[in-house]
TIKELUM-183181 format. One record per residue: residue in one letter; x, y, z of N, C-alpha, C in turn. Coordinates in steps of 0.1 Angstrom, whole numbers, plus 5000, padded with zeros to 4 digits. Layout:
TIKELUM-183181
AXYZXYZXYZ ...
END
This chain:
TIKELUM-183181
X616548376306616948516305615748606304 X615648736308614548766310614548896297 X613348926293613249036283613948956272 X613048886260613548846256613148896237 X613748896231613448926216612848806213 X611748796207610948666203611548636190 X611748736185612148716164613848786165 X614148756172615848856169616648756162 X616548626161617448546152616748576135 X615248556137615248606120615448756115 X615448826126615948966128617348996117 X618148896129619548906123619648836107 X619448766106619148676092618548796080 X617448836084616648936075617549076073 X618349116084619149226081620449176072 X621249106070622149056065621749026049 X620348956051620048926034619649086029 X619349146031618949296028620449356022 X621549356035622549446033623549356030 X623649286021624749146022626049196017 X625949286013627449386014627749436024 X626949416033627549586039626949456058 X627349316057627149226067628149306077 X629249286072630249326082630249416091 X629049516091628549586101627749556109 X626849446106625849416118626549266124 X627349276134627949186138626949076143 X627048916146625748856148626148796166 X624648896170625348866184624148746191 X623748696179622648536185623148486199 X624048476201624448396211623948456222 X623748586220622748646238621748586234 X620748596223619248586220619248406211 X617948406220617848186219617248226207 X617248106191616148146181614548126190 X614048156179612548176182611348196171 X610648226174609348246164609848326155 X609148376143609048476131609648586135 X609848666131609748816136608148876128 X608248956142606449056143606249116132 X607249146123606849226115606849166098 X606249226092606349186076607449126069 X607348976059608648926056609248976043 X607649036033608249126023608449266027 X609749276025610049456026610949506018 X610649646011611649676006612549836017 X613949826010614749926020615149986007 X616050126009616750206003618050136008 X618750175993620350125999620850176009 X621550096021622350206032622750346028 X623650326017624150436015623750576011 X622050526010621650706009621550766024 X621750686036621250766051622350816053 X622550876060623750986065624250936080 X623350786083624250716093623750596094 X624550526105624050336098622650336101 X622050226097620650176097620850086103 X619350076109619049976121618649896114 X618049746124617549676118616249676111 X615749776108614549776101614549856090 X615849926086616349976075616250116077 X615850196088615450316098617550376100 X617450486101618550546101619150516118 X620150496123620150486139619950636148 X620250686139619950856146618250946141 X617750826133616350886127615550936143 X614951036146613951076149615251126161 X616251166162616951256167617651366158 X616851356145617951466137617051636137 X617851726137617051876130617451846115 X616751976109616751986096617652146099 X618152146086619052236086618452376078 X616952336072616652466066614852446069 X614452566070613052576075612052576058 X611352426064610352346051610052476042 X609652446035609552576019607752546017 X607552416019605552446022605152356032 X603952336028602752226040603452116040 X603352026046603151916048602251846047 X602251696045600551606048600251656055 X598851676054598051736065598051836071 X598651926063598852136068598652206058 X597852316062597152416052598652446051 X598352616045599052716041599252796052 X598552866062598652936074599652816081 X598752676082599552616093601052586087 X601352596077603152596073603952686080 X603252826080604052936083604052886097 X603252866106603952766121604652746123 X605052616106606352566115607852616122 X608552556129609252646135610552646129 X611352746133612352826122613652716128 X614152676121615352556125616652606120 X616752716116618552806108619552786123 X621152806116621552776129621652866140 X621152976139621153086148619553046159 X619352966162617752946164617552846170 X618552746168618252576178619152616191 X618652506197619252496208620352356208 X621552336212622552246214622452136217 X622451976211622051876221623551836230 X623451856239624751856251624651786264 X623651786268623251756280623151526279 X623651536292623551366293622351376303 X622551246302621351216313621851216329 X623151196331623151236348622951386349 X623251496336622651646342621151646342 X620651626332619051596334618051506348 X618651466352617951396362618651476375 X619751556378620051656388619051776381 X619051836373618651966370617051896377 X616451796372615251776371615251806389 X615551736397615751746413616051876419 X616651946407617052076415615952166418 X615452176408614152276404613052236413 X612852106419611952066430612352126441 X613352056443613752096459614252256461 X613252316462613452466465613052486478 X612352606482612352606497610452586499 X609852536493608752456492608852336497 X608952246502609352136513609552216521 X611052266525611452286538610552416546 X609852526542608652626547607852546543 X607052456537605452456538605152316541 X606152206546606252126552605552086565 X606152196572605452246587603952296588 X603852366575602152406574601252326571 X601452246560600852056555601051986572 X601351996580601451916591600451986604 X600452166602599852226614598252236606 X598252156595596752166589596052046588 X596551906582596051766586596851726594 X598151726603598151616612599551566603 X600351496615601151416607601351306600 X600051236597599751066593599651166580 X597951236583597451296569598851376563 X599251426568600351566556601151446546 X601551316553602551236548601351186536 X600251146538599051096526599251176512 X599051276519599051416512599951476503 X601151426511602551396497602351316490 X602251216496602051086483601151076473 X599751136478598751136472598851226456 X599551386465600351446453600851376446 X601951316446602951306439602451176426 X601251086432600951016417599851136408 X599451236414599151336407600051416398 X601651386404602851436395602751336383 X602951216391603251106388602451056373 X601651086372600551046360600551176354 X600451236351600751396343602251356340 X603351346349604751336338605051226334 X604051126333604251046325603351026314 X602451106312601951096299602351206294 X603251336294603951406294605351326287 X605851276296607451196290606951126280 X605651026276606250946263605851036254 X605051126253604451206239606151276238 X606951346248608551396247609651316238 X609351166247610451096242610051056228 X608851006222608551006207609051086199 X608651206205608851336193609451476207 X610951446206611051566213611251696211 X609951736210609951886202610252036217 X610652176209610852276219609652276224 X609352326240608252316245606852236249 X607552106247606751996247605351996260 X605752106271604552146279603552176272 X603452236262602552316255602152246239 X603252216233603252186218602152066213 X602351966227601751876217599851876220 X599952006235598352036234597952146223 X598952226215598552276201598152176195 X599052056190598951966182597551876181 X597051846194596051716194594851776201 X595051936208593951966212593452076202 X593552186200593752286194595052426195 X595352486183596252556187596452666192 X594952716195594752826200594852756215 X594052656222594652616238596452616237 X596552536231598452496229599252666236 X598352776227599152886227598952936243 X597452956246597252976256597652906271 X598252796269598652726280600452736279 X600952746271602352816268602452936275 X601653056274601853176276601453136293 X600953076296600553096312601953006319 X602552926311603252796320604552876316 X604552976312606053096309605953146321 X604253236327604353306335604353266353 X604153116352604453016361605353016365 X606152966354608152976360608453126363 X608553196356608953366359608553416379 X607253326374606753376388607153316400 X607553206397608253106404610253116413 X610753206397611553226399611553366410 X611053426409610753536415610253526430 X609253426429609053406445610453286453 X611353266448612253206454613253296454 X613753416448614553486451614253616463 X612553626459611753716474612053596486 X611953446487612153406499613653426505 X614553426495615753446501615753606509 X615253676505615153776518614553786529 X613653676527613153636538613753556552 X614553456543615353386553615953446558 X617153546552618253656557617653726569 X616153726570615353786588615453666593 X616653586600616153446606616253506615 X614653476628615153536640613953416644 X614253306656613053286663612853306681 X611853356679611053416692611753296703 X612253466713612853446728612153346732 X610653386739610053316743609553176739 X609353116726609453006720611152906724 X611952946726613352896727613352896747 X612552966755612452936767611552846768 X610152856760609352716764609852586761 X610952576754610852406748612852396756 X612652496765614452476772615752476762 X615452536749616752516745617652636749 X619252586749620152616755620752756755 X620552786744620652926741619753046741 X620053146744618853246748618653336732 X618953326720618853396712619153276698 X618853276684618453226675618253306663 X619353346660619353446647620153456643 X620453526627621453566621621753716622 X622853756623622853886622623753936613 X623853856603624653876588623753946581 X623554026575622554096565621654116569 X620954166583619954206588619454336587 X620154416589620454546581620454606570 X620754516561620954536545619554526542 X619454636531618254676525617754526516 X616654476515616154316509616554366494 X616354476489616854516478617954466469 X619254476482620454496476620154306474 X619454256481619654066480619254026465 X618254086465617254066456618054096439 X619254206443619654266429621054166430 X621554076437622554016439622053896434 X621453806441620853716432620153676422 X619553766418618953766402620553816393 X621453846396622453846387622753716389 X623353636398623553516398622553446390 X621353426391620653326380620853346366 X620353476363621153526353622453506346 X623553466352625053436350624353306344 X623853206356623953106354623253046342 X622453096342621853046326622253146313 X623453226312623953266303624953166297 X625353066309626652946305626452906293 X626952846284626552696277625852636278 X625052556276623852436285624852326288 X625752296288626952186285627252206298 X627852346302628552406313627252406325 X626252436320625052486332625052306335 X624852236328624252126334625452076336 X626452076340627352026352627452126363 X627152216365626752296380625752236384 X624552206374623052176381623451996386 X624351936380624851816386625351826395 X626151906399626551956415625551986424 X624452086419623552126429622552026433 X622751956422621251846425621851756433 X622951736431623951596437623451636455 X624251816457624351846469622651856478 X621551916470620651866471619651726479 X619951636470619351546473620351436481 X621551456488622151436493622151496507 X621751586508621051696525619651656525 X619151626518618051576519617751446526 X618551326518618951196527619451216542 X620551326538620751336555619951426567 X619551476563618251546570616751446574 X616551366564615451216571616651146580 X617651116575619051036590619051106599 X618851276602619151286611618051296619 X616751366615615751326622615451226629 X615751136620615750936626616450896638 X617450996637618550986649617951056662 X617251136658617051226669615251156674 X614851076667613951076671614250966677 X615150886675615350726686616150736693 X616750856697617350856712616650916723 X615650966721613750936731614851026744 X615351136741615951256748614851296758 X613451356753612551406758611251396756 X611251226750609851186752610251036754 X609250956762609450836762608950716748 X608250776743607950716733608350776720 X608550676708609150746693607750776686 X606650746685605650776680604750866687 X604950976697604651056710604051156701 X604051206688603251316680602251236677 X602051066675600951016670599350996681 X600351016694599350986704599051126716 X597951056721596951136729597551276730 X597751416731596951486728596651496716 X597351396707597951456697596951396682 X598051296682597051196671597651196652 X597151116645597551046629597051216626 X595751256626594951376618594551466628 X594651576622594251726631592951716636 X592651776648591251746656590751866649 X591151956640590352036634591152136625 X590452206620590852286607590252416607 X591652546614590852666612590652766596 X589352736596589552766580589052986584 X588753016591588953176588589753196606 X590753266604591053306623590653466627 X590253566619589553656619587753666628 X587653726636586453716639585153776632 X584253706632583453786625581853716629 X580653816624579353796632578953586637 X578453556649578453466648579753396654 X580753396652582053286652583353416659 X582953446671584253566676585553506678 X585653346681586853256677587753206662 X586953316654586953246642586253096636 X586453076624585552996619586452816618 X585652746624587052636630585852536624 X586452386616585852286612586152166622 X585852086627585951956634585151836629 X585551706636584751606634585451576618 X584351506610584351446595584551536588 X584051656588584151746582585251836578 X586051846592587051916595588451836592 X588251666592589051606592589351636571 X588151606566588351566551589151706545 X588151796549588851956548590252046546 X590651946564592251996564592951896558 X591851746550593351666543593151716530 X591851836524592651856507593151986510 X593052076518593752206520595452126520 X595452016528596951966528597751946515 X597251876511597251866495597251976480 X596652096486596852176477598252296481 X598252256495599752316501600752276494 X600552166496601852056489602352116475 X601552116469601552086456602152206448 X602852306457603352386455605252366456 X605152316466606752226468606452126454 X605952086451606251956442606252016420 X606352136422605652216410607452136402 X607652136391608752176386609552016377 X608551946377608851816370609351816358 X608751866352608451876337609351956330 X610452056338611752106333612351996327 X612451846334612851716323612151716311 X611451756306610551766292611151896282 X611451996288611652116288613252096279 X613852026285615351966282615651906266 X614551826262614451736253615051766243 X615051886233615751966224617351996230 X617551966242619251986242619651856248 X619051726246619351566251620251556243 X621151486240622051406231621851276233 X621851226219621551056220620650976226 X619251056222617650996228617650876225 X618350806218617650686208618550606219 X619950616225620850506235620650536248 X620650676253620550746260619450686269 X618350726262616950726264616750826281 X617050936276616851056290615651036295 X614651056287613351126289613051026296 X612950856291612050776299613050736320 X614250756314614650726328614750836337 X614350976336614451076339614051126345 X612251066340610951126341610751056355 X610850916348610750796366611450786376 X613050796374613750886384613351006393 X612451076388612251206397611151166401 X609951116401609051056404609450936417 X610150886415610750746429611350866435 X612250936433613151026442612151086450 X611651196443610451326451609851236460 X608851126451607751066460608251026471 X609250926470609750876483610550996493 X611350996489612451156497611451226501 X610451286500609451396502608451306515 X608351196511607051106520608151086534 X609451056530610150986545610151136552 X611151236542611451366549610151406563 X608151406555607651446560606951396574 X607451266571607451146584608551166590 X609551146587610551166599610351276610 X610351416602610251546611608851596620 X607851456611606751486621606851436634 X607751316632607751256649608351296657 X608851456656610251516664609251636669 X608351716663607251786664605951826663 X604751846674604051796671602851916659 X601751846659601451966648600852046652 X600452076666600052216675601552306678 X602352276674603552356676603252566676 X603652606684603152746680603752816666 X605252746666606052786655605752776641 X604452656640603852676630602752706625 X602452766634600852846635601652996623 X601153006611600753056604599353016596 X598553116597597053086587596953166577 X598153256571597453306560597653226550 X596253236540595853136527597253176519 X597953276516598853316506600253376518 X601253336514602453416515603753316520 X604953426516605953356520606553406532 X606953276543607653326557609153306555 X609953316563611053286563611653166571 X612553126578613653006581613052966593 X612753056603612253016619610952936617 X610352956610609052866608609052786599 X610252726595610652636591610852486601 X609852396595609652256610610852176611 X611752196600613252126601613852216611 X613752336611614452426618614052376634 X612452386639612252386648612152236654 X612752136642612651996650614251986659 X614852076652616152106658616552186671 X615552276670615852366686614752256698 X613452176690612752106701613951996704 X614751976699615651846702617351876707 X617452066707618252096718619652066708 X619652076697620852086684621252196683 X622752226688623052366685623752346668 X623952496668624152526653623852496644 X623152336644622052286630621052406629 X620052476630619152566625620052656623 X621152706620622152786614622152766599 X622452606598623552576587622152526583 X620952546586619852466578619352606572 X619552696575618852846573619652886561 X621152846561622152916552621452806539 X621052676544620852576529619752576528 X618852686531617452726526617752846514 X619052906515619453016507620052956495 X621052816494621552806482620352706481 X618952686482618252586476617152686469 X617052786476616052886468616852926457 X618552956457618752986443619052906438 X619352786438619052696426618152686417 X616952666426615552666416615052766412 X615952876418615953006409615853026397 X616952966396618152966384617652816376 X616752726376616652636370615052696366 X614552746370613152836368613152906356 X614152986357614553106350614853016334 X615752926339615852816328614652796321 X613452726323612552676320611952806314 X611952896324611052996315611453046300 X612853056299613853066287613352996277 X612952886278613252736268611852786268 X610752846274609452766268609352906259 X609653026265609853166258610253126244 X611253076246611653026228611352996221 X610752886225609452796217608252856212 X608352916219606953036218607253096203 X608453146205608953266194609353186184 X609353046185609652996170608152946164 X607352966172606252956165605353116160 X605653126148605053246140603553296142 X603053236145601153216148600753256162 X601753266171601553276186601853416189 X602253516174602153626178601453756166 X601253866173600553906162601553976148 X600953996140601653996126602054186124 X602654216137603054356136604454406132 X604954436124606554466122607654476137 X607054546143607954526156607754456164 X606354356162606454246171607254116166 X607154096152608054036143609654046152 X610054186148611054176153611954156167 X610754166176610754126194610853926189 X609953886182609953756185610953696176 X611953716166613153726159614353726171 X614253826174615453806190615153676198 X614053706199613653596215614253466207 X614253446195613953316193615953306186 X616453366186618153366185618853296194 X619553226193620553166198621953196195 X622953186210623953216206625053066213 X625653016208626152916212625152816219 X623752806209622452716218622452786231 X622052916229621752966242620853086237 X619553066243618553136237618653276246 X619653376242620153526247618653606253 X618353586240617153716242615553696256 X615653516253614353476259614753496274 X616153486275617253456290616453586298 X617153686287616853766292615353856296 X614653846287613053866284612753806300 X613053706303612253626316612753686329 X614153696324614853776334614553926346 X613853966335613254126334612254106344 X611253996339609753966344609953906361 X611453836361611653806378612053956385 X611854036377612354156390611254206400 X610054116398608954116407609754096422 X610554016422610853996434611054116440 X611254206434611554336445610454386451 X608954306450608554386460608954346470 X610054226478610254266488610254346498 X610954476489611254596496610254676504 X608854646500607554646506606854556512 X606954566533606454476538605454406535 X604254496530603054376525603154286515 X604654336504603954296492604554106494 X604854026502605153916502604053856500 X602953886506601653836502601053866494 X601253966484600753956469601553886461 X602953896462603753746455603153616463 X603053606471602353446472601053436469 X599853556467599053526457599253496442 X600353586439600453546427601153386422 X601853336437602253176435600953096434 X600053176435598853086438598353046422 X598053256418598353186402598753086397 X600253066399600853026390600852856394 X600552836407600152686407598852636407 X597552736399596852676395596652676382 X597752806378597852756361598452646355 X599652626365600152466362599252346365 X598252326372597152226374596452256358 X596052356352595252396341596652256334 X597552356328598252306317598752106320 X598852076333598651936335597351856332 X596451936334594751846331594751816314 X595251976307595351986294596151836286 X597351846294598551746291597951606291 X597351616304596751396305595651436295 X594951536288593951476282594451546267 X595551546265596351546255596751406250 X597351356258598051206258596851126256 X595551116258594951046256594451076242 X594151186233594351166217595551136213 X596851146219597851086213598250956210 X597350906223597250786221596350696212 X594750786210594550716202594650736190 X595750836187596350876171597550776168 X598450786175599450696175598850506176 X598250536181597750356178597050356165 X596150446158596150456143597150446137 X597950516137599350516129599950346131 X600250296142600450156140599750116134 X598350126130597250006125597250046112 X598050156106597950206092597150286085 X596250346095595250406089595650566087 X596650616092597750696089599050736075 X598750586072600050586062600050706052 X598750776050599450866039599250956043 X599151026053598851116062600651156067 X601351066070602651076077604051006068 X603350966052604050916044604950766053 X604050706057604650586066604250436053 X605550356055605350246048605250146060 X604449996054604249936063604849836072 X606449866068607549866076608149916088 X607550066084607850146094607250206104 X605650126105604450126119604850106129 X606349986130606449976141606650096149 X607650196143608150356154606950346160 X605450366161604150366167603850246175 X604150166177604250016186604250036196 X603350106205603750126222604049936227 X603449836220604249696227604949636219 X606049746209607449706210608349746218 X608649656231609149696241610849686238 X611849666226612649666223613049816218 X612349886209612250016208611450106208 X610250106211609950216215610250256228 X610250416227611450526236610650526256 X608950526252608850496264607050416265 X607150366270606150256270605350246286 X604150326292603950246308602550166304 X602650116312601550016312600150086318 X599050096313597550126316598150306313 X598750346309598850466312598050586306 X597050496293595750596293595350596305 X595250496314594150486331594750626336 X596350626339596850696348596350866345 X596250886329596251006319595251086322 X594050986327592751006329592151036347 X592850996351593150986365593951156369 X594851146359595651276363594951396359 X593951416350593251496341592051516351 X591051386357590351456366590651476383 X591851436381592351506397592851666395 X593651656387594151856380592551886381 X591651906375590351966372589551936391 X589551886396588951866411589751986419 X591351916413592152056422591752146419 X591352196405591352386403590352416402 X588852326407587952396412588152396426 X588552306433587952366447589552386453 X590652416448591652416455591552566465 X590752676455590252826468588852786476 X588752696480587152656484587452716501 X588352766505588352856519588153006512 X588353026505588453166499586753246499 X585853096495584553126496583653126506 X583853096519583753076531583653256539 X582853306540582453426542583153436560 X583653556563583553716553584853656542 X584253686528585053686520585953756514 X587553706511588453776508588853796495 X588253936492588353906470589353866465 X590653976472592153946470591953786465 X592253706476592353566483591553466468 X590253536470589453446463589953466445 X590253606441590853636426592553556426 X593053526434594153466435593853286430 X593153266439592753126432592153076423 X591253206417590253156404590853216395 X591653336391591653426383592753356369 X593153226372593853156359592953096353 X591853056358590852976348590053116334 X590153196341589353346334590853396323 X592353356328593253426321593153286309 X593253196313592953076300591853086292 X590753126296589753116286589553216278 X590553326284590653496280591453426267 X593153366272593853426258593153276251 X592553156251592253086243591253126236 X590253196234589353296228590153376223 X591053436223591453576209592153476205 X593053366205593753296195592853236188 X591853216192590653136185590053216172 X589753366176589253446170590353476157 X591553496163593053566158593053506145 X592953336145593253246134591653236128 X590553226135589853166124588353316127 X588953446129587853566127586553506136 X585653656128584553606139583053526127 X583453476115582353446112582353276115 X581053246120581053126125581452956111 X581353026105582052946091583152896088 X584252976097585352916098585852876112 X584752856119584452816134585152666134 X586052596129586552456128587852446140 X588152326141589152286151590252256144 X591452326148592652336140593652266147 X593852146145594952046154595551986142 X597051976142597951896133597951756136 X597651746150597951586151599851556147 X600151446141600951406139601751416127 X601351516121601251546106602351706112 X603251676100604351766104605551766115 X605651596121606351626130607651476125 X607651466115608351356107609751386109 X610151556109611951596111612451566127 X611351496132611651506149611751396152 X610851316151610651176152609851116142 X609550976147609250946163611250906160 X611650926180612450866187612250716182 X613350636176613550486179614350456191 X614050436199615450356210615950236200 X618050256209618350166197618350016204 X618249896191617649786197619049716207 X618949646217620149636224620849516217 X620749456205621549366195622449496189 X622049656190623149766185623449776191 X623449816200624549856216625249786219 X626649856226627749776235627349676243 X627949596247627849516259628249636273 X626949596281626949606290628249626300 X629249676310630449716314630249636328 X628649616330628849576343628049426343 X627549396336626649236336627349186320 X627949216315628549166297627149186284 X625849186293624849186279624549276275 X623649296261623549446257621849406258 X621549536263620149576270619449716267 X618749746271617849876267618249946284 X618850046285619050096297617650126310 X617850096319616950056331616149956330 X616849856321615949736324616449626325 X616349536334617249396341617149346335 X618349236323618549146321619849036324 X619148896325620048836336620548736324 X621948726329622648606322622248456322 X622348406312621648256309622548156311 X622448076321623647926321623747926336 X623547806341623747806354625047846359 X625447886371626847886375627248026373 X626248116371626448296368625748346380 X626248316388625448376403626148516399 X627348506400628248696405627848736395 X627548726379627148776368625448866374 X624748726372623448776378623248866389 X624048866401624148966409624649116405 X625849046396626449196390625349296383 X624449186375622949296368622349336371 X621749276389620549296392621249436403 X622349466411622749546411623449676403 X623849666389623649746381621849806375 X621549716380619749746377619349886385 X619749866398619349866410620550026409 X621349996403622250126407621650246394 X621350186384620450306371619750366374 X618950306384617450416391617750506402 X618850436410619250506420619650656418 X621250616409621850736406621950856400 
END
């Protein structure tokens, strides 16, 4: 049998003599688990009677709901290890103030999908392809995505330990300083807002679907026109004031109620998604109008772009504009690819965002299957999508010739759109234009979300604002809940998406997509922050196992294990080498956000352009200097580094996962297990058994 408890028979033995009254609750389920060695842990221990916890105890005398409870009244002083300033921090937990835990894990892992798949894949898909090539753009996703990939996962275990509000931000107060913590909060609020806002400006964009006469006679498709003429006429205004009510509705719901919509949308989502790589697939192997299926890969064409126009403006010297070739031009157009991308791929970490309204972290275990789920989904779904549609068009297409560094286009220059008119599909670029509109409001409305939840967090922290009577009372609202629905922040963020109207002004599309530029290199900032967060987390939390903690977190030497990243029985999430990955993620974020404007500097230079790409490293260092100042003045004497570490977060966690000797049996293999992990029945002659698990395996990650 595989995954096996080494000590679970003296396990069971040692729980029983402890509680020998109270046996008849820990039923003895030896017969899954063979005996074995000792158990890992200490053989003298003492426990508190069951009956002082407020619910059963596990096997280590730990409450089963420990490190999933709130407290119901906000602490009265310090804690180990907290001044007197740092008390007032802590955050306000009354019940007008928390957020609901409601949400399962199939809404968290749709909401998580929804919020990606905006209209970032399907517009800048075609541009990653008309800039490296179709081999490179598909690198380029992937190469992304373990850049997601390593940031949300040192991200998810610091979550699933201790799932505190705003875990983007909180635990870089905690282990780095709290003046960064605050400052990377305020910027990853203005990310989502901004986010949300440039997905409700693209929906006005789409509503102009029109593609060029002459483009639809060069490639022979059948129809002489290609457009909508539903709301062409209508002012972008009236769009813009119609859909920002909708997001707004939608995150007024319940979180209970929202995250069964967002289970519909993510369902519908990533479900058009699968069938959009099928249908490509289809269209690419019935070789209609080329004789070969790999015909984008070869001669004129080729894996990588023969070159990279990095300015198309003429200027002294270069009256063709400024165009890279050869080695140079090849490496060039593959990180410009890469930093395109990386704008489709923004929105992981709304799974983190969630944590405070999970129910039942400890059986559940959301965070760890949540985080990995969206990671195999995106990576893969994103890599086939951008391979399929490359082989249907090539990347000299005219339809994708757009070179401005910033802005949002609409549906026609969309390469799913135009793989469909090169392949002579009537009505698909219709119904692909109308599902660029319900995908921009989704992630609208899951944006909007995120921005809410981190806004909150903000406002339950006392320290992150200044100590003015009416700002008091601004951050008292924000931080109110009404049926776990944070009213005030809903709305606060809400206000801040009415950027989208500059629509209404032809130029201003390209000052919202500079400002996207912001906001996805502020999210590179607050990811670099994150992996090199997790890496003192980690080597605080491996103190705390070794004991050198104990009176710091009031821990007896029973209860080290919660800190055990290789107790793979309970602890909530565990990857392997994942300081490597932490550190990997930390100097790839820092590589991206120096040279991600490295066209910007390439003369004649564009300030706009160039303040677009640099201007978040100057707003971080801006507000981490006055919170620096704020808390510790300007005499250099109290110039110290103010991090709690792990001290103070005892009402939160750590998360235990419960051990699977507590859990049901299994519904689809009979054993009890830690969810997403294969274990196979023991005794020859269990083929359908073993099949039934390794397919139940196989169906947890999927679904």
């Amino acid at each position: 049998m595989a995954d096996q408890d080494p000590g679970l028979d003296e396990y069971n033995t040692y729980t029983h003599a402890q509680y020998g009254a109270n046996q008849g609750n820990y039923p003895n389920h030896g017969n899954h688990y063979p005996q074995a060695n000792p158990a890992p842990y200490p053989a003298q221990q003492t426990y508190p009677a069951p009956e002082a916890y407020p619910a059963p105890v596990n096997a280590y005398g730990v409450p089963s709901n420990y490190g999933n409870q709130t407290p119901d009244t906000e602490p009265k002083g310090p804690t180990a290890g907290q001044s007197e300033a740092e008390a007032v921090s802590i955050r306000s937990n009354g019940p007008e103030t928390e957020l609901k835990k409601t949400l399962e894990e199939r809404h968290v892992n749709m909401i998580g999908f929804s919020v990606v798949l905006g209209v970032g894949l399907f517009l800048s898909a075609g541009k990653v392809i008309f800039i490296a090539g179709p081999g490179l753009a598909v690198l380029a996703y992937l190469l992304m995505g373990t850049l997601m990939w390593s940031a949300m996962a040192s991200m998810g275990e610091m979550t699933a330990l201790f799932p505190v509000k705003g875990p983007t931000f909180e635990f870089t107060r905690r282990f780095v300083d709290e003046s960064v913590g605050y400052a990377s909060a305020w910027m990853l609020w203005f990310c989502y807002v901004v986010v949300a806002a440039a997905e409700i400006l693209s929906v006005t964009e789409i509503f102009r679907f029109r593609v060029d006469e002459d483009y639809l006679r060069d490639v022979g498709y059948p129809s002489e026109t290609v457009e909508w003429s539903f709301g062409v006429g209508t002012n972008p205004a009236v769009w813009v004031g119609i859909f920002l009510v909708v997001i707004l509705v939608m995150n007024l719901l319940p979180v209970k109620q929202y995250g069964q919509f967002e289970y519909i949308f993510g369902s519908v989502k990533i479900s058009f998604l699968v069938a959009l790589i099928m249908i490509n697939t289809v269209l690419n192997a019935r070789k209609m109008f080329h004789s070969s299926r790999f015909w984008t890969y070869e001669d004129p064409w080729g894996f990588s772009s023969a070159n990279i126009t990095v300015k198309a403006t003429p200027s002294d010297g270069h009256p063709d504009g400024i165009v890279y070739g050869g080695a140079l031009g090849t490496i060039t157009a593959f990180w410009t690819a890469m930093v395109t991308s990386f704008f489709s791929l923004m929105g992981w970490d709304i799974i983190l965002l969630t944590a405070p309204e999970n129910k039942d972290l400890a059986r559940e275990e959301t965070i760890k299957i949540s985080s990995r789920k969206i990671a195999l989904r995106v990576i893969l779904l994103y890599a086939l999508a951008v391979f399929t549609v490359g082989l249907n068009v090539p990347y000299t297409d005219v339809g994708l010739r757009n070179l401005t560094l910033n802005g949002i286009t609409g549906g026609q220059t969309s390469i799913f759109v135009l793989a469909a008119i090169r392949e002579h599909v009537p009505v698909l670029p219709y119904f692909l234009n109308g599902f660029f509109v319900f995908s921009a409001t989704t992630t609208g409305i899951n944006s909007l979300y995120s921005a809410s939840r981190i806004l909150h967090a903000i406002a339950s922290l006392r320290d992150a604002w200044p100590r003015w009577g009416w700002v008091e009372s601004i951050r008292s609202r924000l931080e109110h809940t009404h049926y776990g629905v944070p009213i005030g922040a809903v709305f606060a963020s809400w206000f801040l998406a009415f950027l989208s109207f500059l629509s209404t002004r032809p130029s201003s599309t390209e000052i919202l997509g500079r400002m996207t530029t912001v906001a996805a290199t502020s999210t590179l900032i607050v990811y670099a922050l994150n992996c090199f967060t997790f890496l003192l987390f980690f080597k605080e939390t491996k103190k705390a196992k070794n004991g050198d903690r104990d009176e710091d977190l009031n821990l007896t030497p029973e209860l080290r294990y919660q800190y055990d990243r290789k107790n793979k029985w309970q602890y909530p999430y565990h990857s392997h080498l994942q300081w490597m990955r932490a550190l990997y993620g930390m100097v790839f974020c820092i590589l991206m956000i120096i040279f991600q404007g490295w066209r910007t500097l390439v003369p004649p230079i564009s300030v706009e352009d160039f303040v677009a790409s640099y201007v978040s490293i100057l707003i971080f260092i801006v507000l981490s200097t006055a919170y620096f100042f704020k808390s510790r003045g300007f005499n250099p004497a109290n110039w110290h580094r103010r991090a709690q570490k792990l001290a103070g977060l005892e009402a939160i966690g750590p998360v235990v996962a419960a051990h699977p000797n507590h859990r049901d049996p299994c519904k689809h293999c009979g054993m009890r297990h830690r969810r997403g992990r294969l274990v196979l029945p023991d005794g020859p002659g269990r083929h359908k058994q073993k099949t039934v698990a390794v397919l139940e395996w196989i169906w947890t990650w999927l679904k």
